[in-house]
MIKEVEX-675231 format. One line per 3 residues: number of its first residue (from 0); their letters; for each residue x, y, z of N, C-alpha, C. Coordinates in pm, whole numbers. Example, Ala and Ser with C-alpha at 12.3 -4.5 7.8 and 13.67 -1.06 7.14 Angstrom:
<sites>
0) as) 1319 -569 780 1230 -450 780 1320 -330 780 | 1285 -225 708 1367 -106 714 1290 3 787
</sites>
This chain:
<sites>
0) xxx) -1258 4168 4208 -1256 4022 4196 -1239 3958 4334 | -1338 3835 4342 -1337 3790 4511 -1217 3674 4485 | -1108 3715 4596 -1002 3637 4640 -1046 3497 4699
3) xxx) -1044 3351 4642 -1074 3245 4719 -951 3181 4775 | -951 3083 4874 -860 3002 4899 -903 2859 4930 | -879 2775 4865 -927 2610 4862 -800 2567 4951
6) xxx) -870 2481 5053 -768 2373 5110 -896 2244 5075 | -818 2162 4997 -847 2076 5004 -807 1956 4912 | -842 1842 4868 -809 1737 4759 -835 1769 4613
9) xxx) -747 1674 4566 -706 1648 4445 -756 1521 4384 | -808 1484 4278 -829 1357 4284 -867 1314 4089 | -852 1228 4071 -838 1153 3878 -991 1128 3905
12) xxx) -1060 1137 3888 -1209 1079 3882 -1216 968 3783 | -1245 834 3798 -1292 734 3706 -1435 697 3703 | -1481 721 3587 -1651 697 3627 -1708 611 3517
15) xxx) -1808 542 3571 -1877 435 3488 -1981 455 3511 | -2067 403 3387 -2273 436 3405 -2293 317 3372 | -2397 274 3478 -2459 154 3477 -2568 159 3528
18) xxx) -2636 58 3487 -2809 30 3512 -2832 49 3619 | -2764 -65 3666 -2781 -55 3840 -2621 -85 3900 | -2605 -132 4027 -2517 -146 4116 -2584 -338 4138
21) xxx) -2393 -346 4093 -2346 -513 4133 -2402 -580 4285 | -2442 -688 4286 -2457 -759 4425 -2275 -757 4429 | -2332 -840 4570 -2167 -916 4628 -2152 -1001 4519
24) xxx) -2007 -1029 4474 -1981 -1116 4404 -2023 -1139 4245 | -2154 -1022 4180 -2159 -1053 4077 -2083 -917 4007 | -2043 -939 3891 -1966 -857 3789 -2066 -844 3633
27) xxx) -2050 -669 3658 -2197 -630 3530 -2109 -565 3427 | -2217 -586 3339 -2111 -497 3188 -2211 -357 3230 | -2105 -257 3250 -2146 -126 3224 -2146 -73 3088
30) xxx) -2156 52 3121 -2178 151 2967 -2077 242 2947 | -2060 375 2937 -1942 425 2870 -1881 497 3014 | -1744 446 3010 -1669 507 3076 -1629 606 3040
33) xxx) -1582 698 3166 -1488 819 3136 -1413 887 3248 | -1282 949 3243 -1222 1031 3309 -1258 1150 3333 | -1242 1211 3440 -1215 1408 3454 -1133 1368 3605
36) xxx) -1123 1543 3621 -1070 1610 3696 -1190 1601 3817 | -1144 1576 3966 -1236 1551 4071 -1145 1557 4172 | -1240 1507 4283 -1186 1613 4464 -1263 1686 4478
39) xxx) -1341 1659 4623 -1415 1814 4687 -1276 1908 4630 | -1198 1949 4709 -1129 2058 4699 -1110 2162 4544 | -1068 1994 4445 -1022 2096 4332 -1132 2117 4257
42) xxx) -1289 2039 4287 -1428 2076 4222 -1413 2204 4259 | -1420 2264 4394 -1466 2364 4458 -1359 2500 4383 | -1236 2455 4373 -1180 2528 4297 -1162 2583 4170
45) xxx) -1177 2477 4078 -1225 2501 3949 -1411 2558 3970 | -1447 2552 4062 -1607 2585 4030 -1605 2693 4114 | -1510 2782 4159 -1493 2931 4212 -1419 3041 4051
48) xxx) -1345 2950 4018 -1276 3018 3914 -1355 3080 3826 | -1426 2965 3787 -1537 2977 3667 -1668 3064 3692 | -1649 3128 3835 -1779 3224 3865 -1655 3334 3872
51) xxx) -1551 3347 3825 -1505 3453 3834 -1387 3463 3965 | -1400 3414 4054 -1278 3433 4181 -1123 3387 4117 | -1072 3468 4201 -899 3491 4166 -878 3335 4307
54) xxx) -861 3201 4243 -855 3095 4338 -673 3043 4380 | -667 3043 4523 -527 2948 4574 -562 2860 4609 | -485 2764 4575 -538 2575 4661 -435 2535 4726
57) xxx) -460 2506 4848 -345 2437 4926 -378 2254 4886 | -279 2174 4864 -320 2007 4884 -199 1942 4835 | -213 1814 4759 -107 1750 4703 -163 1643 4623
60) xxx) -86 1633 4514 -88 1523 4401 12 1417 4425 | 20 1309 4374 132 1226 4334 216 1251 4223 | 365 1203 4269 434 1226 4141 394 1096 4012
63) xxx) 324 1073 3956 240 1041 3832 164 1099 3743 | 115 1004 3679 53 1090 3547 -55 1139 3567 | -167 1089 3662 -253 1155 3696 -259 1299 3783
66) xxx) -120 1274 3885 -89 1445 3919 -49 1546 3831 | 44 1490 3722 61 1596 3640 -81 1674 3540 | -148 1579 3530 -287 1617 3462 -371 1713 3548
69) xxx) -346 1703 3643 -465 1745 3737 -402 1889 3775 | -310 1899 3780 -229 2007 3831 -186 2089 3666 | -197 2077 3526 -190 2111 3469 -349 2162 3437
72) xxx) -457 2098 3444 -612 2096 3411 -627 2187 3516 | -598 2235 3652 -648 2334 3731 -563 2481 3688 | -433 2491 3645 -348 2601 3581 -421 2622 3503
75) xxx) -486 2564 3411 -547 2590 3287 -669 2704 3318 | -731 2641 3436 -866 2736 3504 -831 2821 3547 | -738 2830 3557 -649 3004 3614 -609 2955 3816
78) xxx) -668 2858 3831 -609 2826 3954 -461 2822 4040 | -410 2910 4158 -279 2908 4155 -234 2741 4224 | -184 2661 4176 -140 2592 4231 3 2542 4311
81) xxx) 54 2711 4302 189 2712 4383 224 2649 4504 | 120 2603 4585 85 2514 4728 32 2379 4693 | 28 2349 4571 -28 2192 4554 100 2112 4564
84) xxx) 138 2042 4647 283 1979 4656 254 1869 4555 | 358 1842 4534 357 1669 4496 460 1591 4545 | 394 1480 4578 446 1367 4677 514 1240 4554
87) xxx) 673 1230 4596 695 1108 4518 704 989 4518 | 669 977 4696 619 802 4697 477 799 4758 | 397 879 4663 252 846 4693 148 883 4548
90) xxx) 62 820 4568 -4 847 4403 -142 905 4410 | -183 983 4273 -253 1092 4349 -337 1042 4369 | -464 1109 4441 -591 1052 4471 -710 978 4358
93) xxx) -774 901 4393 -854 860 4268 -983 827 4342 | -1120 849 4225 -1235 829 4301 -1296 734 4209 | -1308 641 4236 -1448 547 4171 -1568 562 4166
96) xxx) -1620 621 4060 -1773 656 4034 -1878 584 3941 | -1956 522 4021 -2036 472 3918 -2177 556 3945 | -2266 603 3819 -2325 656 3774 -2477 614 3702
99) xxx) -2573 596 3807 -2724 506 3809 -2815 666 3698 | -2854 541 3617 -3026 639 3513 -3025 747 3613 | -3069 894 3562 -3107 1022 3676 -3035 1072 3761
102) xxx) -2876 991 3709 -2793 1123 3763 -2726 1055 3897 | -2792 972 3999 -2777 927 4147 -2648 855 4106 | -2525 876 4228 -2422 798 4197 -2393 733 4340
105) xxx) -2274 653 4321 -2206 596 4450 -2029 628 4431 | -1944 663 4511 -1825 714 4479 -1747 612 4627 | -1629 612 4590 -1533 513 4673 -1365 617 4665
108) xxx) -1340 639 4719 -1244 747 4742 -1078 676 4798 | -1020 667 4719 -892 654 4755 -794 773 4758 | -755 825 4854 -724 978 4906 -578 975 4867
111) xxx) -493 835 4881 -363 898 4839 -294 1019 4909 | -193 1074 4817 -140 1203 4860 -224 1288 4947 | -346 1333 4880 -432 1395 5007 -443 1398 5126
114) xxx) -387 1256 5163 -360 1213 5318 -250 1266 5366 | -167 1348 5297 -61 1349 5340 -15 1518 5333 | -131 1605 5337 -143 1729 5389 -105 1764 5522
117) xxx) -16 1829 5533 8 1871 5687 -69 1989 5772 | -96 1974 5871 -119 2116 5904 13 2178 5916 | 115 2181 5894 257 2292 5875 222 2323 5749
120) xxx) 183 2259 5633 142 2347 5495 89 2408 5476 | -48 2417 5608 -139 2490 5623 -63 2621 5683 | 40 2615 5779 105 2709 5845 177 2808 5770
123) xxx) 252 2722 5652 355 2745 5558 291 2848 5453 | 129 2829 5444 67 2881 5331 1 3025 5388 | -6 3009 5526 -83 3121 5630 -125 3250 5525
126) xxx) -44 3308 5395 -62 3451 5396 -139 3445 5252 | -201 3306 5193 -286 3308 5130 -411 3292 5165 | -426 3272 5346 -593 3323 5435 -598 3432 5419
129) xxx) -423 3508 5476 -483 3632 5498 -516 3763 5412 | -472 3674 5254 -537 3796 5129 -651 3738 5120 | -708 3623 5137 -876 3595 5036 -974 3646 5134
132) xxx) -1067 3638 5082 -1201 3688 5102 -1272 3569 5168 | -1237 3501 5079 -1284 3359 5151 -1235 3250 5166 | -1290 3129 5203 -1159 3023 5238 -1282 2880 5218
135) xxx) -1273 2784 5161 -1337 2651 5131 -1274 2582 5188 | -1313 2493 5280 -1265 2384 5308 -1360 2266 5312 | -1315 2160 5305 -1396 1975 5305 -1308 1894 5409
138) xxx) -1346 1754 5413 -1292 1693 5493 -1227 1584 5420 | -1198 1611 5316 -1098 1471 5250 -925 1499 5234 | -922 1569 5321 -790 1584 5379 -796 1535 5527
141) xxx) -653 1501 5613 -691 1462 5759 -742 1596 5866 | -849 1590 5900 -935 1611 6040 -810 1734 6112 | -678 1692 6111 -573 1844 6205 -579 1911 6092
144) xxx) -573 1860 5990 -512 1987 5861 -605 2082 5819 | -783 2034 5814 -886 2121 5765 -894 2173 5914 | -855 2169 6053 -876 2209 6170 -802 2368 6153
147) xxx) -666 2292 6123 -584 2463 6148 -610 2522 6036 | -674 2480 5871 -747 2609 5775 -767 2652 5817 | -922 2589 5883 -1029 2673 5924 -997 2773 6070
150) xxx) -919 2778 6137 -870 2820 6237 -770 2937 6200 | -693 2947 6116 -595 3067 6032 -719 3128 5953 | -750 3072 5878 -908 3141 5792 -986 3231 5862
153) xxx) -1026 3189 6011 -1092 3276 6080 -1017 3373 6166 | -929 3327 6205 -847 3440 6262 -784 3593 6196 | -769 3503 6038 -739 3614 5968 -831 3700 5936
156) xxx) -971 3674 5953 -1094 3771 5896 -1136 3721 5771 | -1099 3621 5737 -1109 3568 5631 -1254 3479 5687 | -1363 3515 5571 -1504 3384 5571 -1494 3275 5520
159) xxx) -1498 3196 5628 -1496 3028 5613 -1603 2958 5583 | -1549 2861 5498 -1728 2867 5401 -1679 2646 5429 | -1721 2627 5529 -1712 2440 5556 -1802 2335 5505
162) xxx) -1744 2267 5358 -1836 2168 5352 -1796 2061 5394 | -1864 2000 5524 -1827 1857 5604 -1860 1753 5536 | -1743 1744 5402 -1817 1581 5329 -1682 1531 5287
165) xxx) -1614 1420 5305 -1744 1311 5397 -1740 1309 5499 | -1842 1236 5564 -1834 1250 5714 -1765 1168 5790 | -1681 1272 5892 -1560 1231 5995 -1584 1229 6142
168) xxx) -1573 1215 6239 -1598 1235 6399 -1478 1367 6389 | -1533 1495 6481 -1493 1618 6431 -1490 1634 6602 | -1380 1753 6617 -1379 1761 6726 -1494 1940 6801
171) xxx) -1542 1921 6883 -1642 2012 6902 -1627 2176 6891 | -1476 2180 6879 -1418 2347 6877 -1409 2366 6742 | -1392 2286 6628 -1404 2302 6480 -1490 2392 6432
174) xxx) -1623 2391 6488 -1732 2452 6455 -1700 2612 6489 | -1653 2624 6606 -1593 2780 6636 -1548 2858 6472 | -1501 2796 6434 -1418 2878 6328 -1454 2856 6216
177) xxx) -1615 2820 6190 -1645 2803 6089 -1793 2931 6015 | -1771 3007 5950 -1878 3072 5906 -1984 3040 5847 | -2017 2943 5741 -2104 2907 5659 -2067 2770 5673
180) xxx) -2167 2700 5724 -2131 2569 5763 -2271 2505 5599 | -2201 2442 5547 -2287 2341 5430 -2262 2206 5418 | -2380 2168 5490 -2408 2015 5493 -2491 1959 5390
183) xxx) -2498 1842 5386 -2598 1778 5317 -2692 1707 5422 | -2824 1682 5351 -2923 1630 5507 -2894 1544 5573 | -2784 1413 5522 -2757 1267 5612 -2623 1375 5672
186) xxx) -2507 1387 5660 -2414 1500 5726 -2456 1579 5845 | -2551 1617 5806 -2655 1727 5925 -2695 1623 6031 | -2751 1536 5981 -2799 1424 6087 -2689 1339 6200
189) xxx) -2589 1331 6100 -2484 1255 6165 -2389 1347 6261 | -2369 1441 6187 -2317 1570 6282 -2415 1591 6454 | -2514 1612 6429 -2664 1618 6521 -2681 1531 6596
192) xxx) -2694 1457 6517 -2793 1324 6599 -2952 1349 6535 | -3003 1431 6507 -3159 1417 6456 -3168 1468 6338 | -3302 1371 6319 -3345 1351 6199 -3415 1465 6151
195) xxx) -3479 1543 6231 -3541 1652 6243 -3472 1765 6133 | -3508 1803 6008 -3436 1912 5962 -3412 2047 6049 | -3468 2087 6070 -3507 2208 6130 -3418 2227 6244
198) xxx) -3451 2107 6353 -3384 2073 6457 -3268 2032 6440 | -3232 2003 6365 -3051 1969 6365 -2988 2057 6287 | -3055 2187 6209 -3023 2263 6202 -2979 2395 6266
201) xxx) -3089 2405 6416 -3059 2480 6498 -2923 2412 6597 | -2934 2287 6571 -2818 2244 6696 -2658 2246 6619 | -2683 2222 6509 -2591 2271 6441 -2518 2398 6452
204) xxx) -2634 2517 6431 -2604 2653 6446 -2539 2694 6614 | -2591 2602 6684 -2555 2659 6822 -2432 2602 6842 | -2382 2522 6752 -2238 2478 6746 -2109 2550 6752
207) xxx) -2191 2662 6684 -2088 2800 6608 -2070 2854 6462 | -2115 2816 6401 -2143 2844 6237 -2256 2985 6253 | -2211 3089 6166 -2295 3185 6180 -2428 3129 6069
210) xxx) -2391 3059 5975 -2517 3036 5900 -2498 2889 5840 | -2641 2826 5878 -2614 2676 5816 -2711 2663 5665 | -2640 2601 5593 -2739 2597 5510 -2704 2466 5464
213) xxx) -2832 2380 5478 -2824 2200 5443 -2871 2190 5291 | -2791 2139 5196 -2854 2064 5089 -2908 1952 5096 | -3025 1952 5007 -3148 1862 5002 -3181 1806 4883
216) xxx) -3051 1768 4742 -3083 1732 4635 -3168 1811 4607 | -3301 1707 4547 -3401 1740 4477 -3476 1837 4544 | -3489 1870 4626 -3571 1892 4729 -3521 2029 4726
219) xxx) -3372 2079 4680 -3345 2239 4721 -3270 2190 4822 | -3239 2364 4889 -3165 2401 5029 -3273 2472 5077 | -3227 2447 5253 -3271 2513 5383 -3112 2573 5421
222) xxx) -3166 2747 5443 -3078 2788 5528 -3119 2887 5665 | -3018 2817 5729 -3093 2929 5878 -2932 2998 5935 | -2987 3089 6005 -2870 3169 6023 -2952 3246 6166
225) xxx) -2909 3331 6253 -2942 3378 6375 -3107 3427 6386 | -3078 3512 6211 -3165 3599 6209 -3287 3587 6105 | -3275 3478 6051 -3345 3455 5924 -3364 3257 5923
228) xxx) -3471 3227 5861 -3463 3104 5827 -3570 3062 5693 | -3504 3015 5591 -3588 2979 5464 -3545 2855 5391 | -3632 2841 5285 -3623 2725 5222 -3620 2773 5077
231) xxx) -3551 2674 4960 -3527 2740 4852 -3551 2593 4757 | -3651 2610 4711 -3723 2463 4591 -3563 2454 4498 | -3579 2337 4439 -3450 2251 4343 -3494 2342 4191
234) xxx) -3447 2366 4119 -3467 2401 4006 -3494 2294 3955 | -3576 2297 3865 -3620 2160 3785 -3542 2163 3695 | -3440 2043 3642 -3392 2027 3486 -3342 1857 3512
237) xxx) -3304 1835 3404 -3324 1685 3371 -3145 1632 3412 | -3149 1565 3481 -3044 1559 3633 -2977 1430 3520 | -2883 1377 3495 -2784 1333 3446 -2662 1256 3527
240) xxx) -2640 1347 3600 -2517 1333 3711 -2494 1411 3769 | -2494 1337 3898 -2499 1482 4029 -2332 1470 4114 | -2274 1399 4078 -2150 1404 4102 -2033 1580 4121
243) xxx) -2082 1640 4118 -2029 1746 4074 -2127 1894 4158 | -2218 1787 4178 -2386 1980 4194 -2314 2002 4327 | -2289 1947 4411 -2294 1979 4561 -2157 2052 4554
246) xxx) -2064 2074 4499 -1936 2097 4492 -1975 2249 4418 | -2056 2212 4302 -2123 2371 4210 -2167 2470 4345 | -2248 2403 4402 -2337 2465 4520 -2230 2532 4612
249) xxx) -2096 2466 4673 -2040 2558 4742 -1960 2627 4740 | -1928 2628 4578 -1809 2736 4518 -1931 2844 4481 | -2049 2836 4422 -2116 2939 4430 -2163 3051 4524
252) xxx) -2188 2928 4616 -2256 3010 4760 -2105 3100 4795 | -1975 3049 4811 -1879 3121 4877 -1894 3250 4797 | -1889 3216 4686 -1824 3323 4605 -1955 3455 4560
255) xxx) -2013 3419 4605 -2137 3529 4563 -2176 3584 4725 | -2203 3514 4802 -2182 3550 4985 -2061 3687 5021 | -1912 3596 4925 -1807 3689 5007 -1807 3839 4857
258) xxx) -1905 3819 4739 -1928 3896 4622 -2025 4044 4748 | -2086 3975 4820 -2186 4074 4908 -2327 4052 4909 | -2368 3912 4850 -2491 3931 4821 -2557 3861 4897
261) xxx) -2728 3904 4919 -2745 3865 5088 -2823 3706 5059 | -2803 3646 5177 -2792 3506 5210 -2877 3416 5101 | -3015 3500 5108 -3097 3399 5025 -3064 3440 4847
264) xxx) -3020 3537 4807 -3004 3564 4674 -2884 3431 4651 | -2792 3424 4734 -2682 3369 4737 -2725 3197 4722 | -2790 3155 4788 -2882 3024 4830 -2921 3058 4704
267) xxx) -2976 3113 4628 -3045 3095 4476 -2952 3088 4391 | -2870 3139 4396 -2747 3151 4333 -2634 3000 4305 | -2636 2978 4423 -2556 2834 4451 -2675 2725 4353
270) xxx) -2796 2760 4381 -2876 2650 4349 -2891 2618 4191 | -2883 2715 4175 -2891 2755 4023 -2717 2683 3963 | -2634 2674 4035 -2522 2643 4011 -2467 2507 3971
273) xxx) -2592 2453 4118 -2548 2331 4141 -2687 2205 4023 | -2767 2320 4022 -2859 2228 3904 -2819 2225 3767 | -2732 2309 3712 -2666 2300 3588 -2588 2245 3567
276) xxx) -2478 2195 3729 -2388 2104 3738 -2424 1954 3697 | -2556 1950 3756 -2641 1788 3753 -2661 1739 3548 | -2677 1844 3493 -2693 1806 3361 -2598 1787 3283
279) xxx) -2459 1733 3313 -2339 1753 3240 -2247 1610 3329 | -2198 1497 3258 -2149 1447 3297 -2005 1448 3353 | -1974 1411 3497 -1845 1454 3530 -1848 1540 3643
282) xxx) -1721 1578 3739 -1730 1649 3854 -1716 1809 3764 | -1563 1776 3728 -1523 1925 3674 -1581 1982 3559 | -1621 1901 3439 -1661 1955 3331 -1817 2007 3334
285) xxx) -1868 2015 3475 -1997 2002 3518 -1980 2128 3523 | -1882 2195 3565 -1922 2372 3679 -1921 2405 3600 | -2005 2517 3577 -2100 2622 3521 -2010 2771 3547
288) xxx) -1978 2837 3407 -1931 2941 3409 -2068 3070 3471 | -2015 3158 3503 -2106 3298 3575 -2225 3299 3482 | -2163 3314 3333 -2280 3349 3263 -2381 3244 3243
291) xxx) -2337 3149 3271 -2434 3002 3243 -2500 3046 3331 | -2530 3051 3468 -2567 3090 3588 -2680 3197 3580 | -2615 3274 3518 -2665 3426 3499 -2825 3426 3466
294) xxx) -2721 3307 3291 -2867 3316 3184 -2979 3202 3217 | -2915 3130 3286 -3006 3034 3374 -3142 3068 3467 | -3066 3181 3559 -3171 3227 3664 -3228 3332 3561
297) xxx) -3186 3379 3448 -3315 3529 3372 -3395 3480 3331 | -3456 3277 3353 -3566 3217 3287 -3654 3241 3437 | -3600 3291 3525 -3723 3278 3640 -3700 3428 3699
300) xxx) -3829 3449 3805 -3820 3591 3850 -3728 3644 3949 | -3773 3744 3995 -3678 3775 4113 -3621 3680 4197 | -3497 3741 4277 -3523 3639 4412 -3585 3642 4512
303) xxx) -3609 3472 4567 -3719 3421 4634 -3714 3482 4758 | -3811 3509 4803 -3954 3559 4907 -3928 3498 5003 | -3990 3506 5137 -4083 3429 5267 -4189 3515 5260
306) xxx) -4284 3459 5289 -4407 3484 5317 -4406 3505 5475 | -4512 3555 5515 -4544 3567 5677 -4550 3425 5789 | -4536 3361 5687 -4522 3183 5776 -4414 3155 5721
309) xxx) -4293 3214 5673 -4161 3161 5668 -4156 3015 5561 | -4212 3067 5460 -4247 2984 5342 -4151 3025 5211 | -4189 2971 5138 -4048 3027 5028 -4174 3048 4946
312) xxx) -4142 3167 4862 -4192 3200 4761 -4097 3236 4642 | -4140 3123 4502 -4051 3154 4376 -4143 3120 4270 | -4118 3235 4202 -4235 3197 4056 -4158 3101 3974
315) xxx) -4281 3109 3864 -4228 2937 3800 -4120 3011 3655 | -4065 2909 3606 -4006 2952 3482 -4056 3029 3393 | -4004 3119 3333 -4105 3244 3225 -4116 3132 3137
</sites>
């Protein structure tokens, strides 16, 4: 069983579906609201569990009702939350989600407790880097605290698997200690400076990340790494809410990467993860157990190809 370790947020997800998105100043009747469980961090955690990893989370809740939920709803996933503090004059994190026809959302993040991660917790927690296999980190904790993860993570031998969302001004040695760097294409750009996929993928890589691999929504992932570079098409299925896929995508990729499996099976793997995530409303109730995954990818063939021009090759659905 692959050992994970999550540093990262906690958060009540509130979400609403609506037609469209309000001007300034006007107020719309939406459609059906609903709660879950949300946070890069504790998505990524509950969506390691559910492929099977033995998961620790370092972060913090508020002492309220929404921390007690959230911290009871991740125990439930088998998650250890012995390092999730809770803070009693701060309340836990909450995300505002509203939710457009096809899945496209907009989210507003009030971090709360999350803000209030130390890097000494990170210090305090040191000897749950140095059992996992692997280590997740995001940036909705403060900029020193995902610094010294990822910095104990790599020192310990532990593979650091960095998704930079959302985007922060980062300091240039971060990248040192990062193994699997996963961006999304505006992230990649802003990190970079260019628009260029390709090209801000290599400048990325020369950053220090042994392998980058950018999500592209609809479009799939590109991953490049020293020695290899490919592209991997979106699975087609009928997208709902994507609140949740990009989070599917990097608890998969960690956990099948630090499982042993090589880069692009893994990239199919995540993808497959993160498109099953898109059909299910919600961050957490989105991730996709192993076998969902499993029986998902036995509708298509092997895994995908390059051709002699560094093309992706994937047959279509049986």
């Amino acid at each position: 069983m692959v050992k994970a370790a999550v540093v990262g947020s906690v958060n009540m997800d509130l979400v609403i579906e609506t037609e469209r998105l309000p001007r300034l100043g006007e107020t719309l009747s939406g459609g059906r609201f609903s709660t879950a469980g949300g946070g890069k961090g504790a998505n990524q955690a509950v969506g390691a569990a559910r492929l099977g990893a033995f998961v620790s989370m370092v972060g913090a809740v508020g002492d309220d009702s929404f921390g007690t939920l959230m911290r009871s709803a991740l125990e439930k996933e088998g998650v250890d939350c012995t390092r999730v503090a809770v803070r009693e004059k701060e309340a836990t994190g909450v995300a505002m989600i509203t939710v457009l026809p096809g899945g496209e959302n907009t989210i507003i993040v009030a971090p709360g407790a999350n803000g209030t991660v130390t890097p000494d917790e990170v210090v305090n927690g040191a000897e749950v880097f140095e059992i996992a296999d692997v280590l997740l980190a995001q940036l909705e904790l403060p900029v020193e605290t995902v610094f010294e993860a990822l910095k104990r993570g790599k020192n310990a031998g532990t593979m650091t698997v960095f998704d930079p969302a959302p985007y922060k001004n980062l300091p240039d040695e971060i990248w040192e200690y990062v193994d699997i760097a996963v961006p999304n294409r505006l992230e990649l750009e802003a990190f970079t400076g260019l628009g260029d996929l390709e090209a801000g993928a290599r400048k990325l890589l020369s950053m220090g990340p042994r392998t980058v691999v950018t999500t592209l929504g609809t479009e799939g992932a590109y991953a490049l790494s020293e020695d290899t570079s490919f592209k991997i098409p979106s699975f087609k299925v009928k997208s709902i809410d994507s609140t949740g896929a990009g989070d599917a995508f990097s608890a998969a990729l960690a956990v099948s990467l630090a499982e042993g499996l090589p880069l692009a099976e893994a990239v199919r793997f995540a993808s497959a993860a993160g498109a099953l995530a898109s059909t299910v409303m919600g961050a957490q109730p989105s991730l996709p157990r192993r076998a969902q995954v499993e029986s998902f990818l036995s509708r298509f063939p092997a895994p995908c190809k390059q051709d002699k021009d560094n093309r992706t090759i994937r047959g279509e659905e049986k």
